[in-house]
C-alpha positions as CSV (number, residue, x, y, z in Angstrom):
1,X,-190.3,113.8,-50.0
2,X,-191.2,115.3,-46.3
3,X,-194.6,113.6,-45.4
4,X,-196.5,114.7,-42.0
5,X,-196.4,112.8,-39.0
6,X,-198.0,113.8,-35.8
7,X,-194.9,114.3,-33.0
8,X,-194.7,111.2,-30.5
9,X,-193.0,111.7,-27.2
10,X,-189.5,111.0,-26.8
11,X,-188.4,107.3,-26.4
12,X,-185.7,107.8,-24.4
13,X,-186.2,108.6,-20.0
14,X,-186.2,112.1,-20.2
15,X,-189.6,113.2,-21.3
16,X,-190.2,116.9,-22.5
17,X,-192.2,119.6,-20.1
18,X,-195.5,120.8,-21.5
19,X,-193.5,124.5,-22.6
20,X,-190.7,121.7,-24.4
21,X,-194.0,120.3,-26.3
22,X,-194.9,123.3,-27.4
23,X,-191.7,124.5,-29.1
24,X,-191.3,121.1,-30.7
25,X,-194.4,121.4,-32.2
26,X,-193.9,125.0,-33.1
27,X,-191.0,123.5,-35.1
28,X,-192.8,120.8,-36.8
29,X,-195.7,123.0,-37.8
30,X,-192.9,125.9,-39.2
31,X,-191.6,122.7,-41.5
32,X,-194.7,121.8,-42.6
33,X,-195.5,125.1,-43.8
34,X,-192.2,125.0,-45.6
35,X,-190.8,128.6,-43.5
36,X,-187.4,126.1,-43.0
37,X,-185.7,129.1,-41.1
38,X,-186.7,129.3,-37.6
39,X,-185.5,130.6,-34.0
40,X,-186.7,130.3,-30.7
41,X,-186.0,132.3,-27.6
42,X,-186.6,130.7,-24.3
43,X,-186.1,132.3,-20.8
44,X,-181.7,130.6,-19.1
45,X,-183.0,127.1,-17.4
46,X,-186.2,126.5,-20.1
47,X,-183.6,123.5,-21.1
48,X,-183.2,124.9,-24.5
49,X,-180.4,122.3,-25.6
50,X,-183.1,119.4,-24.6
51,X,-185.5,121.3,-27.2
52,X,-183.2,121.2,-29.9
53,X,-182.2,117.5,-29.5
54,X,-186.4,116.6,-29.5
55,X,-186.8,118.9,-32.7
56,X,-183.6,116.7,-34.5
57,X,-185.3,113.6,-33.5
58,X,-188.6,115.3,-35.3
59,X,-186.7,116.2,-38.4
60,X,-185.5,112.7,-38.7
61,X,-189.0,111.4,-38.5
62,X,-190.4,114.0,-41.0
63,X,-187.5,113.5,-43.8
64,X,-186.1,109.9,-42.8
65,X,-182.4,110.8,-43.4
66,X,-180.2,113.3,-43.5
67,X,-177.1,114.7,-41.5
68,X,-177.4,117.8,-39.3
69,X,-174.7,120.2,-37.8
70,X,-175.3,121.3,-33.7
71,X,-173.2,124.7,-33.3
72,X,-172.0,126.2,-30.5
73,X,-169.3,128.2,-29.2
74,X,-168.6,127.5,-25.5
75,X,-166.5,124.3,-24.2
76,X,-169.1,124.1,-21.6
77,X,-172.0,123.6,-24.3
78,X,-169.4,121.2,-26.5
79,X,-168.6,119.0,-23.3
80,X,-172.6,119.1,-21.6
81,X,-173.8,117.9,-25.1
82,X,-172.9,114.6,-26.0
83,X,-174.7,114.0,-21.8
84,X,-177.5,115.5,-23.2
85,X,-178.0,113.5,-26.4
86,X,-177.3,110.3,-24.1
87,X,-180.6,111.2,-22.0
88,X,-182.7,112.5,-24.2
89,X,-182.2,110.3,-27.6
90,X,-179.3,108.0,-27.2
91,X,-180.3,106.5,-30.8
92,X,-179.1,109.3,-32.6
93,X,-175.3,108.7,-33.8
94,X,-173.4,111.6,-33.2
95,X,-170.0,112.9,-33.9
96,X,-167.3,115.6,-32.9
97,X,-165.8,118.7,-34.9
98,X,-163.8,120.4,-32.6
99,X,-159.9,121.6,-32.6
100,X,-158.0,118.5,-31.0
101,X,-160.7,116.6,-31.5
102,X,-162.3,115.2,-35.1
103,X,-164.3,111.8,-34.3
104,X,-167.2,110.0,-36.9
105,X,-167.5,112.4,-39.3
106,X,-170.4,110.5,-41.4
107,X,-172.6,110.6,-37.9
108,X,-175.9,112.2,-38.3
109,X,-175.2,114.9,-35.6
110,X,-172.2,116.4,-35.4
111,X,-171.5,118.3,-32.8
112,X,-168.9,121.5,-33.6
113,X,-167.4,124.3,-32.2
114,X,-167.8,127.5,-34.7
115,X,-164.6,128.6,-34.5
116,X,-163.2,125.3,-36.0
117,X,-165.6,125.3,-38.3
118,X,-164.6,129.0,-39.6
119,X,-160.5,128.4,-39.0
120,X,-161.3,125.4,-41.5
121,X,-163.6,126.8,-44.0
122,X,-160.8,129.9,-44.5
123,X,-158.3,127.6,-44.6
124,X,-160.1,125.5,-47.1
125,X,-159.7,122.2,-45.4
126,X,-163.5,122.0,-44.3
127,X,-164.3,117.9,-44.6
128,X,-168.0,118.9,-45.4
129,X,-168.8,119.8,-48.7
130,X,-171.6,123.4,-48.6
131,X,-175.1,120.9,-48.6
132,X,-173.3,118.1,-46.8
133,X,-175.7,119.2,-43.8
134,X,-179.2,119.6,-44.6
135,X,-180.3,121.3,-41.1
136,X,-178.2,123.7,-38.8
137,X,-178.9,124.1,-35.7
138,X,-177.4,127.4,-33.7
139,X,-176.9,127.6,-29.9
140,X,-176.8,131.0,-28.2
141,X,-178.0,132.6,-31.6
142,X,-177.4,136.1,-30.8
143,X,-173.7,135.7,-31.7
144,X,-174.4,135.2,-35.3
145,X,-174.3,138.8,-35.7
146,X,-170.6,138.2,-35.7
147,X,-168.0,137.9,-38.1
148,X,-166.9,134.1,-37.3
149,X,-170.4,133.0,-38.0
150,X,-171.1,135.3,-41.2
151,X,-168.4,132.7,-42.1
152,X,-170.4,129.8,-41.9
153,X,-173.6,131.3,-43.1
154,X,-171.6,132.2,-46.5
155,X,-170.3,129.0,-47.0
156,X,-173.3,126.3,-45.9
157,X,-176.3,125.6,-47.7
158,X,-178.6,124.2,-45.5
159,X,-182.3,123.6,-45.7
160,X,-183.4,124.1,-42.5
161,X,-182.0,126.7,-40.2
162,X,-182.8,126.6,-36.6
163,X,-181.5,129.2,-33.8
164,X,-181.6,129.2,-30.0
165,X,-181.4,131.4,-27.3
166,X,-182.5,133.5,-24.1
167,X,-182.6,136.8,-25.9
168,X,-183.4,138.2,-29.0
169,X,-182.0,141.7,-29.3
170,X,-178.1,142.7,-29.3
171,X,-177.0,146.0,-27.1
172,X,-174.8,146.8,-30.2
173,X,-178.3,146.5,-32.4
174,X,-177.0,144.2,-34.7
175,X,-179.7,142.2,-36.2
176,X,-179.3,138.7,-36.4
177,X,-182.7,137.8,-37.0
178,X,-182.4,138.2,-40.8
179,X,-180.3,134.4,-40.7
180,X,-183.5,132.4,-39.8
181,X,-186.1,134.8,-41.5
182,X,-187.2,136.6,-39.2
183,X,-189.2,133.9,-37.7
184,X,-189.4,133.4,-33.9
185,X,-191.6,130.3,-33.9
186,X,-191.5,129.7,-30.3
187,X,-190.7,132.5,-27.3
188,X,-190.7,132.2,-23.4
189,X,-189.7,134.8,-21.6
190,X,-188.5,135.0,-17.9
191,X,-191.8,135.8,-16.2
192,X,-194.0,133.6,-18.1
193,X,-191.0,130.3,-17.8
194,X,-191.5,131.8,-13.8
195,X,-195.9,131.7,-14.3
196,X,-195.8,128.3,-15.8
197,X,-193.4,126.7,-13.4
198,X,-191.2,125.8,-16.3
199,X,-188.1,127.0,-14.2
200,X,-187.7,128.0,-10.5
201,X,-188.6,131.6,-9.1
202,X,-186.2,134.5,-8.1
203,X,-185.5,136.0,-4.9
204,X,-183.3,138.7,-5.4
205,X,-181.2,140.7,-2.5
206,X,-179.6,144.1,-3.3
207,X,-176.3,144.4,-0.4
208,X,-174.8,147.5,0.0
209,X,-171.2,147.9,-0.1
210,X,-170.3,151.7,-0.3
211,X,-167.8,151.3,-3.0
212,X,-168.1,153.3,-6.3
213,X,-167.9,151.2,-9.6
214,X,-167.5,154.9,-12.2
215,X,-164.2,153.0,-13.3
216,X,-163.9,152.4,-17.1
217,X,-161.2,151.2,-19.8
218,X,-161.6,153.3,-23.4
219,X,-165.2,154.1,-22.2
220,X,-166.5,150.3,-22.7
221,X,-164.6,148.1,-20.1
222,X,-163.9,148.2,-16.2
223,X,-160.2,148.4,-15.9
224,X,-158.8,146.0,-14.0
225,X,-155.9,148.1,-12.2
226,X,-159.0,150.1,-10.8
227,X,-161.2,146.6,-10.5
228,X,-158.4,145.2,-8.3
229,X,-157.7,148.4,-6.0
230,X,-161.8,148.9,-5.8
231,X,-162.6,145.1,-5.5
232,X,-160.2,143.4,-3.7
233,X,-160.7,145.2,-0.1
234,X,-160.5,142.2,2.9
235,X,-163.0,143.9,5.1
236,X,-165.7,144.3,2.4
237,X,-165.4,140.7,1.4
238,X,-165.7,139.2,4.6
239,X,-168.8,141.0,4.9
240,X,-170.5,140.2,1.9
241,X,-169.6,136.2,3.0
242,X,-170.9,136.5,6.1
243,X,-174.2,137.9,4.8
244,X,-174.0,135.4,2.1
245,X,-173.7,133.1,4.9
246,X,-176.4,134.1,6.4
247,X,-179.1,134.0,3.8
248,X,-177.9,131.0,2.1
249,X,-176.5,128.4,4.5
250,X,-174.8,125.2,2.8
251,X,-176.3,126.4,-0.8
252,X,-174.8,125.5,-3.7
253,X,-173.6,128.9,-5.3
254,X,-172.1,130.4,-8.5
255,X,-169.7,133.4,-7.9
256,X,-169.0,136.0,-10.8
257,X,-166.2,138.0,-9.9
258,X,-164.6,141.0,-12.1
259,X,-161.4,139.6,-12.6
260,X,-158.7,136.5,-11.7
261,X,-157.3,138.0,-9.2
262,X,-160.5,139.3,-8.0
263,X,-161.7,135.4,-8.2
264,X,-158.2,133.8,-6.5
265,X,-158.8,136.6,-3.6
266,X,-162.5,135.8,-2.7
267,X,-161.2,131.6,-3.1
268,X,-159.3,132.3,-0.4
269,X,-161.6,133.8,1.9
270,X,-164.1,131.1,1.5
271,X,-161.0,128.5,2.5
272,X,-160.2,130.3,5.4
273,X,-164.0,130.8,6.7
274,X,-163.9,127.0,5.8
275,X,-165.8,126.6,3.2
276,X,-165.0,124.1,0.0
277,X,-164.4,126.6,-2.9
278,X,-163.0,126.4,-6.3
279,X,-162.3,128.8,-9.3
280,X,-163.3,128.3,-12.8
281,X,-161.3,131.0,-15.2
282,X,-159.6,131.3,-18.3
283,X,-156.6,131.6,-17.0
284,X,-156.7,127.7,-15.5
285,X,-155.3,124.9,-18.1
286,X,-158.6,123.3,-19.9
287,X,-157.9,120.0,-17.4
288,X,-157.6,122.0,-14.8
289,X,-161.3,123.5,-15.6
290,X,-162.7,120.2,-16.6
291,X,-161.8,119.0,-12.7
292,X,-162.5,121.8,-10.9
293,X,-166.4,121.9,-13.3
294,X,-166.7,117.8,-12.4
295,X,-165.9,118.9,-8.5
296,X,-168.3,121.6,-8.3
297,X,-171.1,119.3,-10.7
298,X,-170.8,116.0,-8.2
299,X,-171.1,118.8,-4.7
300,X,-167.4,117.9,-3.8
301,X,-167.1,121.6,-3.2
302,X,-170.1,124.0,-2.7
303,X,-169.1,127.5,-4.1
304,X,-167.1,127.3,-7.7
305,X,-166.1,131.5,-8.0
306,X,-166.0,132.7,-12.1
307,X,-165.9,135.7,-14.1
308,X,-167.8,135.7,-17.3
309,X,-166.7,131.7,-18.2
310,X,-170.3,130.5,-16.8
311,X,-172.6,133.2,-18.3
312,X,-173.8,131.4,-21.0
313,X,-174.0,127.3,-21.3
314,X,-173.1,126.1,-18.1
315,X,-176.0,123.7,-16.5
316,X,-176.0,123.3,-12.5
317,X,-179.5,122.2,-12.2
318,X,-179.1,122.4,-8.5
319,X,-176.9,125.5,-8.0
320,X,-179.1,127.5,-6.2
321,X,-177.0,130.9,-5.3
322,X,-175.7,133.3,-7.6
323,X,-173.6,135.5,-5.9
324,X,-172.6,138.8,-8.2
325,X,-169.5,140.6,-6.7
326,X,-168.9,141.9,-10.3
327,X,-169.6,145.6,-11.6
328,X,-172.4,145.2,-14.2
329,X,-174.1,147.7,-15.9
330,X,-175.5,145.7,-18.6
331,X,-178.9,144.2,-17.9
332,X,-178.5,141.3,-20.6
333,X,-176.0,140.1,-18.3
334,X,-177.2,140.3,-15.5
335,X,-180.3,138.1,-17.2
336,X,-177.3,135.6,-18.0
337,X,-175.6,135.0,-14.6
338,X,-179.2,134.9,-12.4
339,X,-179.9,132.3,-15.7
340,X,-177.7,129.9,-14.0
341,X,-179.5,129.3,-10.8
342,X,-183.2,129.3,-12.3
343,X,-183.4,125.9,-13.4
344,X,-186.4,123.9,-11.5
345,X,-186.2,120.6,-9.8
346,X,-189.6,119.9,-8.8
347,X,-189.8,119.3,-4.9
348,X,-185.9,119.4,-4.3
349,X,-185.6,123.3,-6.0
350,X,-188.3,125.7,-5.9
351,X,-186.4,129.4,-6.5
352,X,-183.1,130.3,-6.9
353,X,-181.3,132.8,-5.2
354,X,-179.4,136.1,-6.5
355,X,-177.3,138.2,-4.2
356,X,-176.2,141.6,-6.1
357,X,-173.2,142.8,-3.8
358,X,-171.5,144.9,-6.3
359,X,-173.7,147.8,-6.2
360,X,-175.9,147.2,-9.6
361,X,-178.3,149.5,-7.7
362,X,-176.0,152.2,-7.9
363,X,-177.4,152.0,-11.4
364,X,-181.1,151.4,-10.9
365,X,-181.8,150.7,-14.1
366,X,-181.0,146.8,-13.1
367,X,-184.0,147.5,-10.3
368,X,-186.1,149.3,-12.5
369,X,-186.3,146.3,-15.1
370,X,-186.6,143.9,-12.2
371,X,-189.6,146.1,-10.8
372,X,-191.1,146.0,-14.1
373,X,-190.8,141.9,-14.8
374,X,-192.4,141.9,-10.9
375,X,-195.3,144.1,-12.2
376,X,-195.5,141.9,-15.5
377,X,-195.6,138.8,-12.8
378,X,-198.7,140.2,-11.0
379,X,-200.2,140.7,-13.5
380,X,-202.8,138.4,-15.8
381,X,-200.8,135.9,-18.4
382,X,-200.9,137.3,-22.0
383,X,-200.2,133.8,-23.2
384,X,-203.7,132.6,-22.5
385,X,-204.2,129.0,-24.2
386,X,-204.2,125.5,-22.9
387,X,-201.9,126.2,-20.2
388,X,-203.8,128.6,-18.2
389,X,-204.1,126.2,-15.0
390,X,-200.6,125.9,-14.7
391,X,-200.1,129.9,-14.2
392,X,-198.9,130.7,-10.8
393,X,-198.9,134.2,-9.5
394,X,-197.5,133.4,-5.7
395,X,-195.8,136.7,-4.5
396,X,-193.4,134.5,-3.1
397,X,-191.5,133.3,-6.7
398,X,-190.7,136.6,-7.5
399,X,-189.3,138.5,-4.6
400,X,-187.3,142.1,-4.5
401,X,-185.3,142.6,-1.0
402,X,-183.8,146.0,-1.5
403,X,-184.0,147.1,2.3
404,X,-180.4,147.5,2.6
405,X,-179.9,150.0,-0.3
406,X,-183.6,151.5,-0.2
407,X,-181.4,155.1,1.2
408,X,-179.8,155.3,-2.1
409,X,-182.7,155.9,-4.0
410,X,-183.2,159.0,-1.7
411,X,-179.8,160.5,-2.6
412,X,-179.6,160.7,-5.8
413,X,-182.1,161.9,-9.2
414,X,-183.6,159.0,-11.2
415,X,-181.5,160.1,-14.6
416,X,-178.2,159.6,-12.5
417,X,-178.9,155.9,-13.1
418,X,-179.8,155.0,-16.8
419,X,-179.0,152.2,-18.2
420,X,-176.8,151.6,-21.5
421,X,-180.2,150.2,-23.2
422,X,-182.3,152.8,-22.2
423,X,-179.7,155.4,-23.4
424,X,-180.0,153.7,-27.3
425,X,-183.3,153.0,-26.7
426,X,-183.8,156.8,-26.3
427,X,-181.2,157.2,-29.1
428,X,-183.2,155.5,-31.9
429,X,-186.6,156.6,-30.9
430,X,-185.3,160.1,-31.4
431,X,-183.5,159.1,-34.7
432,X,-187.0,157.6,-35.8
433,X,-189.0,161.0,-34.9
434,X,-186.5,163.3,-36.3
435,X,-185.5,160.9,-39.4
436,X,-182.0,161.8,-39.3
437,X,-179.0,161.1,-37.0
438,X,-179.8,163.5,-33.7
439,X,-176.9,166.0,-32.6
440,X,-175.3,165.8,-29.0
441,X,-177.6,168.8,-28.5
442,X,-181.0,167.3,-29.4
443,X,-179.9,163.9,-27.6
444,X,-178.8,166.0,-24.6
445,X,-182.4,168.0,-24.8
446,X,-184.4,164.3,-23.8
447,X,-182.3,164.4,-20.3
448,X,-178.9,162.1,-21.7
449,X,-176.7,164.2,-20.9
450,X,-172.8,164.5,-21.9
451,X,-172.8,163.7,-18.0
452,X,-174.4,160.8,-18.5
453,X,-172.6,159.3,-21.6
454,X,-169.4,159.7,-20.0
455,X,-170.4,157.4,-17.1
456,X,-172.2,154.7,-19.1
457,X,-169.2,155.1,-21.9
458,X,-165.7,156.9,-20.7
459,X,-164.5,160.3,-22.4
460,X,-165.5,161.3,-24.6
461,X,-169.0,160.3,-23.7
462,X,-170.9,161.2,-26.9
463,X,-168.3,159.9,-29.5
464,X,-168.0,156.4,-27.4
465,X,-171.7,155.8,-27.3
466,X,-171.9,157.0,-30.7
467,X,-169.2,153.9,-31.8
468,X,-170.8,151.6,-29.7
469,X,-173.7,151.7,-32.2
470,X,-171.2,151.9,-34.9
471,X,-171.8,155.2,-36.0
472,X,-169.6,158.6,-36.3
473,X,-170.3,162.0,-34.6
474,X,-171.9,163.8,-37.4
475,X,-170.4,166.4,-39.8
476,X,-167.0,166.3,-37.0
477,X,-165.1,165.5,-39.9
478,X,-166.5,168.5,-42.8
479,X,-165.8,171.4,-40.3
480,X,-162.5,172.6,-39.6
481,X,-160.8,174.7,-36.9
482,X,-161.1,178.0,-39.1
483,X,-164.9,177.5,-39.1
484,X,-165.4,176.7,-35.6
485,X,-163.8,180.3,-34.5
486,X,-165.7,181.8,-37.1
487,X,-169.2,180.5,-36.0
488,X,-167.7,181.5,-32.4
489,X,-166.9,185.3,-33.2
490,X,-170.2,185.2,-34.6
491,X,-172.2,184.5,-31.9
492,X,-170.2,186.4,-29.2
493,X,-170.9,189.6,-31.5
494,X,-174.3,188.7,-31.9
495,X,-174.6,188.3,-28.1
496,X,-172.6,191.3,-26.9
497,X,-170.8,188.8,-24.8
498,X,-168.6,185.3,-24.1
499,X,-171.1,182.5,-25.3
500,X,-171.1,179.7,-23.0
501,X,-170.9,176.3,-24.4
502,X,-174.4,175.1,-24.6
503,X,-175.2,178.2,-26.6
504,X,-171.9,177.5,-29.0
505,X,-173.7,174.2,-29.3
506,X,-176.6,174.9,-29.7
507,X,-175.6,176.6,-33.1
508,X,-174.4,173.4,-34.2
509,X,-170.9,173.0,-32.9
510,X,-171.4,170.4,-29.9
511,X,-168.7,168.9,-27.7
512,X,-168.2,166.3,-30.3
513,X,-166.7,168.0,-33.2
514,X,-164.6,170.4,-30.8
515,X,-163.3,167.0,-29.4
516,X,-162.4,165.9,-32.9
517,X,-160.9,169.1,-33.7
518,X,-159.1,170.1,-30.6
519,X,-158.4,167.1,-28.4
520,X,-160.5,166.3,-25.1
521,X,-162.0,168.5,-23.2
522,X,-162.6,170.0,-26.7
523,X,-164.8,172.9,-25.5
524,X,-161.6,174.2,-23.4
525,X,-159.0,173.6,-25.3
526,X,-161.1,175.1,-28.1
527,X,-161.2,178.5,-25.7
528,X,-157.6,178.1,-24.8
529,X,-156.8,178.5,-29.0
530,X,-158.5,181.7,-28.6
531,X,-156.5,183.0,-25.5
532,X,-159.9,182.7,-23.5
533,X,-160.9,181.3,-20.1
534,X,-164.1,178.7,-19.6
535,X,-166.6,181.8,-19.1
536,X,-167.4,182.5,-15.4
537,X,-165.4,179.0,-14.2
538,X,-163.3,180.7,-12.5
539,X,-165.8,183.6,-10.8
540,X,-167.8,181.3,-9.4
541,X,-167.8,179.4,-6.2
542,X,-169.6,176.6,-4.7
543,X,-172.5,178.3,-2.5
544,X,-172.9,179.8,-5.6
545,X,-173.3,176.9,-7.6
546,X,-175.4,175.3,-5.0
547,X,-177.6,178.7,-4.8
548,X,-178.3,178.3,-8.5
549,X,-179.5,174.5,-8.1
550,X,-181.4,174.4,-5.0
551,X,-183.0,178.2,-6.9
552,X,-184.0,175.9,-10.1
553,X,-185.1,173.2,-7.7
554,X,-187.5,175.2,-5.9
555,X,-188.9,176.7,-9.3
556,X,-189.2,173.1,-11.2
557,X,-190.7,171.6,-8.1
558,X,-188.6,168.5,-8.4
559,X,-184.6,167.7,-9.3
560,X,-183.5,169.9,-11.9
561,X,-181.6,167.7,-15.2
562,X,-178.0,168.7,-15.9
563,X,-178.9,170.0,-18.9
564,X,-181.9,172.2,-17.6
565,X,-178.9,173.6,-14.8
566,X,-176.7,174.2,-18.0
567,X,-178.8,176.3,-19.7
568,X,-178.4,178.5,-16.5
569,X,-175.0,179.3,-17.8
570,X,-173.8,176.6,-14.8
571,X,-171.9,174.1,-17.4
572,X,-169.4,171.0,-17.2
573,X,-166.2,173.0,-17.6
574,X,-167.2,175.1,-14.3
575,X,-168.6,171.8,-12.1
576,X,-165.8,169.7,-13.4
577,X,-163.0,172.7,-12.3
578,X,-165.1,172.9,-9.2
579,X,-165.4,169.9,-7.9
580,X,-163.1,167.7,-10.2
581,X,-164.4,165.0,-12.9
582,X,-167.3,163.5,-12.8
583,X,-168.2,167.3,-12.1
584,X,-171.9,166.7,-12.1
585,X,-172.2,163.4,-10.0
586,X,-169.7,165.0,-7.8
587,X,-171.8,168.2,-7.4
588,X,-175.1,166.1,-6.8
């Protein structure tokens, strides 16, 4: 029987931080109330993986035996682990599930990677019988929306069910909550860890580089044909080094590059400005990696250059630099890479350092959200409690230098730049309001334009953001070709003239289903079936077309939307046969 016990601080060196206190007791208090499914989300550098060893150590106390299973599913997390345990409760037998690797399986922790664990369990040579464990602990939780861990939740019983990570939400949507009950007993995010000096502040520097990132594989990817031919440009590199150079001298820096080759190139730079550089990749043997991550660890070399390999899990509490030369759109990323240089060393390590020279401004949405964690900075703590006196609000741990990019704001309209977030974000508050799946019409009528789509997601923008939230294009499939020319004659009798396509759509027949039913660009080759040109594309020019918009701008009083200078008969077909594709961003 579980008994209460009030927590005692660790016996081993490492002691926990007063933030690491309160989590551990969050945990003991959600057992004691018998809610045995639990997660906790705490800001990259909060030392998650120190939490989760002191709440084991607490669950051995409170129920005096029994065995529990530590899951994770990086090498990084696998290998930093076992160091871990070693500092923080070296009494605490522990064992190894991993492919090439199976030591003391009757240990009361064994570590495990997940996809050895769900290889075995569908093979049906698991060692551990379904309650062998009786807790689960889950590193980087917001994977277990996924199909290797639904594995593992189908075929473990375990009492207690604990999750960890530095976010809580999924871009996809997936919930992944619903495994540990839908109770977050313990949250930190990245401006209160910043407040409460529980890790070190950011300073963040925006370079510009001139270089346009619109390059995309199947709408979801950056292709790497594109990535290399954009990226790998001699001149541009050697500038951003030298500028890195000159904000950081002799800092210890993490490098995320697109791509290997990308990686080897900017490797070679740093050699030949002599500096001691290494690269960390999946395309390196795993002893190559385990050298080269030792090297960089000890400070035998200063700069170790990566892709996505140290996004999540890797732990260089003195790393101070994160240098992005990487296109990244995605603002839970970007969270993950500046994670890796926010870990606080009291007196040695006060903030870390992250130099976007990519062009993640380009974007603005990765500004925006900075602007608004600055804001939440300023401003009073919500958290309130015991901890008030250790709040810090210096200006100086949370520090935008944009001054090299602040012209690009100038040149271009604010709906240029959202994010993919904000554009579900928009998509499920509308789908909430209107209690149905929107159209491309009604989702185009908020300012998310086709326009926009197709640069967050590739052609066809609607139907690619559409899957990316695993959902179809609505009623594409239930209309066919006959009834598209039907509803077209329709309207062009009813009009006394050619409809243009936001009117056709408007009736119900957006770009999606014509792209279903007649290939991409839908809306032409839809005309094309009915011997017809793209109405007035070819009548008129570009003064024209820049008459119309600078007309609209003057009446509006500010930047007309795409869709606002659509509905002036000015559509995509015409820009795009203007000025080529992107045929909005290019007109702008």
């Amino acid at each position: 029987m579980m008994k209460t016990v009030k927590i005692k601080k660790a016996d081993a060196a490492v002691k926990p931080w007063p933030h690491q206190r309160e989590a551990i007791q969050a945990f003991h208090t959600s057992l004691v109330q018998g809610k045995k499914k639990m997660a906790f989300v705490l800001a990259t550098g909060t030392g998650k993986t120190n939490i989760a060893i002191w709440c084991i150590d607490d669950f051995l106390k409170l129920y005096g035996h029994g065995r529990v299973l530590f899951i994770s599913h990086l090498e990084q997390i696998w290998s930093q682990l076992d160091e871990r345990f070693e500092a923080v409760a070296p009494h605490i037998s522990r064992g190894c599930f991993m492919a090439g690797e199976e030591r003391s399986l009757n240990a009361t922790v064994i570590n495990a990677s997940v996809y050895t664990i769900a290889s075995r369990i569908k093979s049906g040579t698991i060692p551990f019988t379904p309650k062998h464990f009786k807790a689960i602990i889950i590193d980087e939780f917001h994977h277990a929306a996924t199909a290797t861990y639904k594995t593992l939740f189908k075929y473990f019983t375990p009492e207690i069910l604990v999750g960890m990570s530095c976010i809580k939400e999924r871009h996809d949507a997936k919930d992944f909550l619903k495994y540990f009950g839908n109770n977050i007993v313990y949250e930190l995010d990245t401006i209160e860890a910043i407040k409460r000096r529980a890790i070190a502040g950011l300073r963040y520097i925006a370079l510009k580089d001139d270089i346009d990132y619109s390059i995309h594989k199947n709408g979801f990817a950056y292709k790497e044909r594109d990535q290399n031919r954009k990226l790998i440009i001699p001149k541009k590199d050697l500038r951003v080094i030298e500028r890195w150079q000159e904000i950081a001298p002799g800092k210890k820096t993490i490098v995320f590059c697109a791509n290997i080759r990308h990686a080897e190139r900017i490797v070679e730079l740093l050699h030949s400005m002599h500096v001691s550089a290494v690269s960390v990749h999946y395309g390196l043997a795993p002893d190559v990696i385990s050298k080269r991550t030792v090297a960089f660890r000890t400070g035998k070399v200063q700069v170790a250059v990566t892709i996505d390999k140290w996004l999540e899990g890797a732990d260089f509490p003195d790393a101070e630099v994160a240098l992005l030369l990487r296109p990244t759109k995605s603002w839970r990323i970007f969270v993950q890479a500046r994670g890796r240089v926010l870990r606080r060393i009291p007196g040695v390590k006060e903030t870390g350092i992250v130099i976007d020279a990519v062009g993640n401004h380009k974007w603005i949405g990765t500004y925006k959200h900075l602007v608004h964690e600055r804001a939440q900075f300023a401003a009073p703590s919500g958290s309130g409690g015991d901890h008030r006196a250790e709040l810090t609000h210096d200006p100086g741990l949370f520090a935008l230098d944009i001054s090299e990019v602040a012209d690009i704001f100038a040149l271009t309209g604010e709906r240029q730049f959202i994010t993919q977030e904000q554009a579900i974000a928009k998509y499920r508050e509308l789908e909430k309001k209107k209690g149905k799946q929107p159209t491309i019409t009604e989702y185009a009528s908020k300012g998310h334009s086709i326009e926009v789509l197709e640069r967050l997601y590739g052609r066809p923008g609607w139907r690619n953001f559409l899957k990316d939230m695993g959902k179809e294009a609505l009623r594409s499939f239930k209309i066919t070709r006959r009834q598209a020319r039907e509803k077209y004659r329709e309207l062009e009798k009813n009009k006394g003239r050619q409809p243009t396509g936001l009117e056709f759509a408007a009736e119900g027949y957006g770009i999606a289903k014509l792209d279903y039913l007649y290939g991409c660009p839908g809306w032409r080759n839809f005309l094309k079936s009915m011997g017809k040109d793209v109405l007035y594309s070819s009548q008129i020019t570009r003064r024209q077309a820049k008459e119309k918009y600078r007309e609209l701008e003057k009446n509006k009083g500010r930047q007309p939307t795409y869709t606002e200078y659509a509905s002036e008969g000015y559509g995509i077909a015409m820009l795009v046969k203007l000025y080529g594709r992107p045929g909005w961003r290019n007109f702008l």
